[in-house]
C-alpha positions in Angstrom: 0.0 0.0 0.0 1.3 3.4 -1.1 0.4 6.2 0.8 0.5 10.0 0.4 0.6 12.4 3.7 -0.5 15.6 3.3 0.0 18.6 5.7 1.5 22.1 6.2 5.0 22.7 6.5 7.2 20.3 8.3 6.4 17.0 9.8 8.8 17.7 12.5 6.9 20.6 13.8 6.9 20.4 17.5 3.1 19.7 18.1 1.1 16.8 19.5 -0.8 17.2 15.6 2.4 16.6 14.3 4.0 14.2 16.4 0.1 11.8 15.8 1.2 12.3 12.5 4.8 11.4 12.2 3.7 8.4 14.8 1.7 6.8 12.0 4.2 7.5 9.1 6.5 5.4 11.2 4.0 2.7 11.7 3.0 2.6 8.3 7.1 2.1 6.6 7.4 0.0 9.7 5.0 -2.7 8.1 6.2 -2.2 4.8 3.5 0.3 3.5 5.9 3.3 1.8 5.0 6.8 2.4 5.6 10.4 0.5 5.0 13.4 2.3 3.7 16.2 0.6 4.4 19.8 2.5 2.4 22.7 1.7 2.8 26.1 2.2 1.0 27.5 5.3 0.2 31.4 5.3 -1.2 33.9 7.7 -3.7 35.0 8.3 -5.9 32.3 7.6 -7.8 33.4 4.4 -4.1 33.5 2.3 -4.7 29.9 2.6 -7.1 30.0 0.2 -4.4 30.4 -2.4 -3.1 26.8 -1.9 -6.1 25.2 -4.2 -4.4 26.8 -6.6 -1.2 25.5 -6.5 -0.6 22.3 -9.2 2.7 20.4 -7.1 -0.1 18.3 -5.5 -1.6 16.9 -8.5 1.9 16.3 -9.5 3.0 14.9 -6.7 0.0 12.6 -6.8 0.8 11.7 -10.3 4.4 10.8 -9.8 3.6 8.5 -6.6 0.5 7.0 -7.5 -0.7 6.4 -4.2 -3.1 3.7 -3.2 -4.7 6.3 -0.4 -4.0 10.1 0.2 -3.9 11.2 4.0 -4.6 14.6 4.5 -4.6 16.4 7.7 -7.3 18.3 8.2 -5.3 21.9 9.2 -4.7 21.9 5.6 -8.3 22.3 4.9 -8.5 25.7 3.4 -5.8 24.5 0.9 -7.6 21.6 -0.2 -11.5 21.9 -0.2 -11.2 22.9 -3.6 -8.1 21.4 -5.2 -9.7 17.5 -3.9 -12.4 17.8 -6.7 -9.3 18.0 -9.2 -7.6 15.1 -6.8 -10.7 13.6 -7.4 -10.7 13.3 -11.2 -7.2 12.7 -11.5 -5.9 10.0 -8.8 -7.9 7.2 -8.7 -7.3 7.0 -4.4 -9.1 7.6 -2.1 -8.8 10.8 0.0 -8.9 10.6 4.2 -8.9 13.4 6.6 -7.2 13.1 9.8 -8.7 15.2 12.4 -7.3 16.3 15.2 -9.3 19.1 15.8 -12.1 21.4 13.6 -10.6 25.4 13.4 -14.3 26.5 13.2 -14.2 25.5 17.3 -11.4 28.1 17.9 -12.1 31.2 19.2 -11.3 34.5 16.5 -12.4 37.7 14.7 -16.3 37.0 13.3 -15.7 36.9 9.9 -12.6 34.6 10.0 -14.9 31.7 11.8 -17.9 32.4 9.3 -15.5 31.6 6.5 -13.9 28.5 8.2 -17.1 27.0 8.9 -18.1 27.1 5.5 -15.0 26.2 3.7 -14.4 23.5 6.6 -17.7 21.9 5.8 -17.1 21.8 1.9 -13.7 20.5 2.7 -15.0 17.4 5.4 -17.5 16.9 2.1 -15.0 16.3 -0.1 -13.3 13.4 1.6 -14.0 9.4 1.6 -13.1 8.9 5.0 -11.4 9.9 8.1 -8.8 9.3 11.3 -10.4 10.7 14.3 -8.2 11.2 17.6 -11.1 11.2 19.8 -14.6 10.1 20.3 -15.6 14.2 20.5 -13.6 15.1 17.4 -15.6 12.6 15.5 -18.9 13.9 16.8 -18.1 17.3 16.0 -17.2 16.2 12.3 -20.9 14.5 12.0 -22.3 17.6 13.9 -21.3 19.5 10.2 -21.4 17.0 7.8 -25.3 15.9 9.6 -25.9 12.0 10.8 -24.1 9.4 9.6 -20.6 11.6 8.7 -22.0 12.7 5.2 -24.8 9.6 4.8 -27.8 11.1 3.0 -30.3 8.2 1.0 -29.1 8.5 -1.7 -25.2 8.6 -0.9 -24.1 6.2 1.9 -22.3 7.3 5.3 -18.2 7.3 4.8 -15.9 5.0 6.4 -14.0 6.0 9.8 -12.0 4.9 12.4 -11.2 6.4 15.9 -7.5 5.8 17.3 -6.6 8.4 20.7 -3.3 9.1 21.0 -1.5 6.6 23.1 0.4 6.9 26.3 3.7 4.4 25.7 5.7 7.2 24.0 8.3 8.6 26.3 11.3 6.7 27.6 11.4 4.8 31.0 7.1 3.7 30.2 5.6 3.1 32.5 6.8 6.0 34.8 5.6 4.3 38.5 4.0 6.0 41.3 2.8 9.6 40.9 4.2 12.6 42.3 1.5 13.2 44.7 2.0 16.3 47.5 4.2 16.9 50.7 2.9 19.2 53.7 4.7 22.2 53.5 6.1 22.4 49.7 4.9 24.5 47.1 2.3 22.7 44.4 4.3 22.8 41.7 2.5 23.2 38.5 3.5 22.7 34.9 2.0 24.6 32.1 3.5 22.1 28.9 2.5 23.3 25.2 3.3 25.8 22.6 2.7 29.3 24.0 -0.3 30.8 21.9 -4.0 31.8 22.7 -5.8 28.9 22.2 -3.5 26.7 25.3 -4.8 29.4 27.6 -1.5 30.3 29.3 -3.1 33.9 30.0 -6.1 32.3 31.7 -3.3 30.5 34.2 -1.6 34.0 34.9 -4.8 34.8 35.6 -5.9 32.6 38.1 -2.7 32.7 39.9 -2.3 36.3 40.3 -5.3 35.6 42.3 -4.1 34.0 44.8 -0.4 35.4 45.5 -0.8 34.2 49.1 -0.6 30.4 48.5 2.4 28.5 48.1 2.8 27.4 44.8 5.1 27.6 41.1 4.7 27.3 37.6 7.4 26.1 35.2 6.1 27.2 31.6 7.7 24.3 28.7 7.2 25.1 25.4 8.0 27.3 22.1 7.4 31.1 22.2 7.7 31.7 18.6 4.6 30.1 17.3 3.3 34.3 18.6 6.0 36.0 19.6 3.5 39.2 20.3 1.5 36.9 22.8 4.6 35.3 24.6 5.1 38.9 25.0 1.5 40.0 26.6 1.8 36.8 28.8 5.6 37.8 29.8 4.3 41.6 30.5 1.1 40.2 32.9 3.4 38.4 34.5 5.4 41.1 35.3 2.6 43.4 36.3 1.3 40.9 38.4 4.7 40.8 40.1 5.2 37.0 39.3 8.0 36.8 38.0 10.3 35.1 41.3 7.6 32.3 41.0 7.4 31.3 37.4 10.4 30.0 35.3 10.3 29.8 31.4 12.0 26.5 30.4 11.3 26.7 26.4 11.0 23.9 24.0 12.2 20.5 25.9 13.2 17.6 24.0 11.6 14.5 24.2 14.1 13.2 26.1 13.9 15.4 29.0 9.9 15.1 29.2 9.9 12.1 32.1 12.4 14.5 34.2 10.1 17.2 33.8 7.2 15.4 34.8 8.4 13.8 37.9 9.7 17.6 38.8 6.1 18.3 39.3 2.4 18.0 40.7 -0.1 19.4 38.2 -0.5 19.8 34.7 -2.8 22.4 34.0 -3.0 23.8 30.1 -6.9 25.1 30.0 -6.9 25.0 25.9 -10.1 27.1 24.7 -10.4 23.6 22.5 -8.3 20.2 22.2 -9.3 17.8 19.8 -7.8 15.2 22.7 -4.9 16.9 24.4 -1.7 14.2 24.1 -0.2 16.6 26.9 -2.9 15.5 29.0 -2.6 11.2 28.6 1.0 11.7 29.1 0.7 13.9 32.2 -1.9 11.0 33.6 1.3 8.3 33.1 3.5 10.2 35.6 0.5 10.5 37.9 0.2 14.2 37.7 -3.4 15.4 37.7 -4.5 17.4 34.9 -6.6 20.7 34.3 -7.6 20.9 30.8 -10.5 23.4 29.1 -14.0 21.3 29.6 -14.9 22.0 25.4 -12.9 19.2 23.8 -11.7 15.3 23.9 -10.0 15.8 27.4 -13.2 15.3 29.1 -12.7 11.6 27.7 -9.4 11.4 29.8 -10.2 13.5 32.3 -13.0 12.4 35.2 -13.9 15.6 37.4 -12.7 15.8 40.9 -11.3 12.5 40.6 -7.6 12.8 38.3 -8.2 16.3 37.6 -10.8 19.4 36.7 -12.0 21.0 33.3 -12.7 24.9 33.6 -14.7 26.6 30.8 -12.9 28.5 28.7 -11.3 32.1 30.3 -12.7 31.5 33.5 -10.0 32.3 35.8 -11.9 32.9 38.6 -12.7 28.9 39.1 -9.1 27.7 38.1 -8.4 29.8 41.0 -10.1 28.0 43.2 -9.1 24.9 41.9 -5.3 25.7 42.3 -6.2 27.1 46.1 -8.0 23.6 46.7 -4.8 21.3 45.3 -2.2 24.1 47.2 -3.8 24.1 50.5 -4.5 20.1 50.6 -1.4 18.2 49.9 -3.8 15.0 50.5 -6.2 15.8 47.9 -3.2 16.3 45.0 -2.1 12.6 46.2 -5.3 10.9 46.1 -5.9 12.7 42.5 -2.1 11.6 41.8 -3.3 8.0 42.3 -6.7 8.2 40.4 -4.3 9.9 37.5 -2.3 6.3 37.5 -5.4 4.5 37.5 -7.2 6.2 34.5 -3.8 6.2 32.5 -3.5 2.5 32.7 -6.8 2.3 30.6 -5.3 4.5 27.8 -4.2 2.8 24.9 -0.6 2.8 23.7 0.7 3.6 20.2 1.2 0.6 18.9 -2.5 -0.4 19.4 -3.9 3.1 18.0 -1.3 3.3 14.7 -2.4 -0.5 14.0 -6.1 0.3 13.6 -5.0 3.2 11.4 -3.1 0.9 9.1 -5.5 -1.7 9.3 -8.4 1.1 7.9 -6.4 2.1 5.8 -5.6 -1.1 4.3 -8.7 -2.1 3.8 -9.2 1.2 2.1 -6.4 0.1 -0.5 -7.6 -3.2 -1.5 -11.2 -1.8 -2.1 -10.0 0.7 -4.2 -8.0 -2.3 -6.1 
């Protein structure tokens, strides 16, 4: 089986997108299948994308490879919703979205979510099938494209397949007991993720400016260039909050020193306005660190309330202030959530098992289309 990847820019991008997708390129040449990745360009703002459907090195790509299915990630939507009816003619393959997550759930200016609505849903319409990372993703696909994910009478509903993330993919697996808390020491929280809007490290300031007079520290892990102007506005609250001797700026870790950074700490807490899953979140649930993730997205398939962690609705600092006062001024209440985080992660599943559904799917793709 030959397969064509689709997506924007590098496949080494530092993103849990990215690394879902470079997981399964490996599982696929792992079992033989080979696999050309196509890169197109990604623009800003989000409209310039438009101009990607116009560009012919896909079809020629396509052409040259002669691939048995084409993968396409869905961020690349707005490039493709109109260049897959060309796909469509030409390349006798069929074409399968990988969702991680729909922009039109993302928070922006008015007229930039009309648009993506509407050229999202044309785009999900063009496809045969699709990868979903979680059971909400998937929903919120058939929430566009109506029941069935595009099944009307007279056209029937399009093949799928859900595979999460697994939780297998940093060294030393599995990690042992959690972190839990001390009496006396400092919750120590970890905000892990690139640093834009949508994560909600701004939400986080917020909260704990809030409560200045509890013991606690936040190690922020992850890129500031993805918007350098917002790393900025976060740096400057920080600051104005008068934060800065409690909140240290690590950057981009590798892989490598992820277990390390994990151990070094009691709570994950990235309240994302939306997460399609949230890998940060499974893997934060392996080391026994309880999570607090946004409550619009697939984390509230991971995450249980009150039990291995809490979802906050998007922006509301006021109650992820009380939830960081809560885990601060009760060391026993971050253990027993450090426990119940074990317990849940042990019914994740791991990589292996998720990339060999994929493969499998997309097999059986292959052989229909022969």
């Amino acid at each position: 089986m030959r397969v064509l990847l689709v997506v924007y820019g590098s496949l080494e991008t530092l993103s849990g997108g990215y690394l879902y997708d470079r997981t399964l390129v490996r599982r696929l040449e792992a079992e033989g299948h080979p696999v050309r990745v196509h890169s197109q360009r990604r623009r800003a703002p989000y409209l310039a994308n438009l101009a990607g459907n116009a560009d012919p090195s896909l079809i020629r790509t396509a052409e040259d490879w002669s691939p048995d299915v084409i993968v396409q990630d869905e961020l690349n939507h707005p490039s493709l919703f109109l260049l897959n009816r060309v796909l469509k003619r030409r390349i006798p393959a069929p074409r399968i979205g990988l969702v991680h997550h729909l922009k039109s759930m993302e928070e922006g200016p008015a007229l930039e979510r009309a648009a993506a609505r509407r050229i999202e849903r044309a785009y999900l319409a063009s496809l045969d099938g699709f990868i979903f990372n979680s059971e909400f993703t998937r929903s919120s696909v058939e929430e566009v494209l109506g029941s069935g994910l595009g099944g009307t009478p007279g056209s029937p509903a399009k093949p799928w397949v859900l595979a999460l993330p697994g939780k297998d993919r940093l060294a030393g697996f599995p990690p042992g007991a959690g972190s839990g808390g001390r009496r006396g020491r400092a919750l120590r929280i970890l905000f892990l993720g690139n640093v834009i809007p949508r994560k909600g490290l701004h939400v986080l300031v917020d909260a704990l400016a809030r409560i200045p007079d509890r013991p606690w520290s936040l190690t922020i892990a992850g890129r500031t260039d993805a918007d350098p102007g917002y790393a900025a506005r976060v740096l400057g609250r920080i600051r104005e909050a008068g934060l800065e001797s409690r909140i240290s700026w690590l950057g981009a870790p590798e892989d490598s020193e992820l277990p390390g950074i994990f151990r070094n700490h009691d709570l994950l807490a990235v309240p994302s306005q939306c997460e399609g899953f949230g890998i940060v979140y499974a893997e934060a649930l392996t080391f026994g660190l309880p999570v607090i993730a946004g409550d619009l997205g697939g984390a509230g398939e991971i995450v249980t309330q009150g039990k291995n962690g809490f979802r906050i609705p998007w922006g509301d600092a006021e109650t992820l202030a009380g939830r960081l006062s809560a885990l601060a001024d009760e060391p026993g209440l971050r253990k027993a959530m450090s426990r119940k985080a074990l317990e849940s992660a042990g019914g994740l599943p791991t990589w292996d098992e998720s990339m060999g559904r994929i493969v499998e799917f997309l097999a059986g793709l292959a052989r229909r289309k022969g």
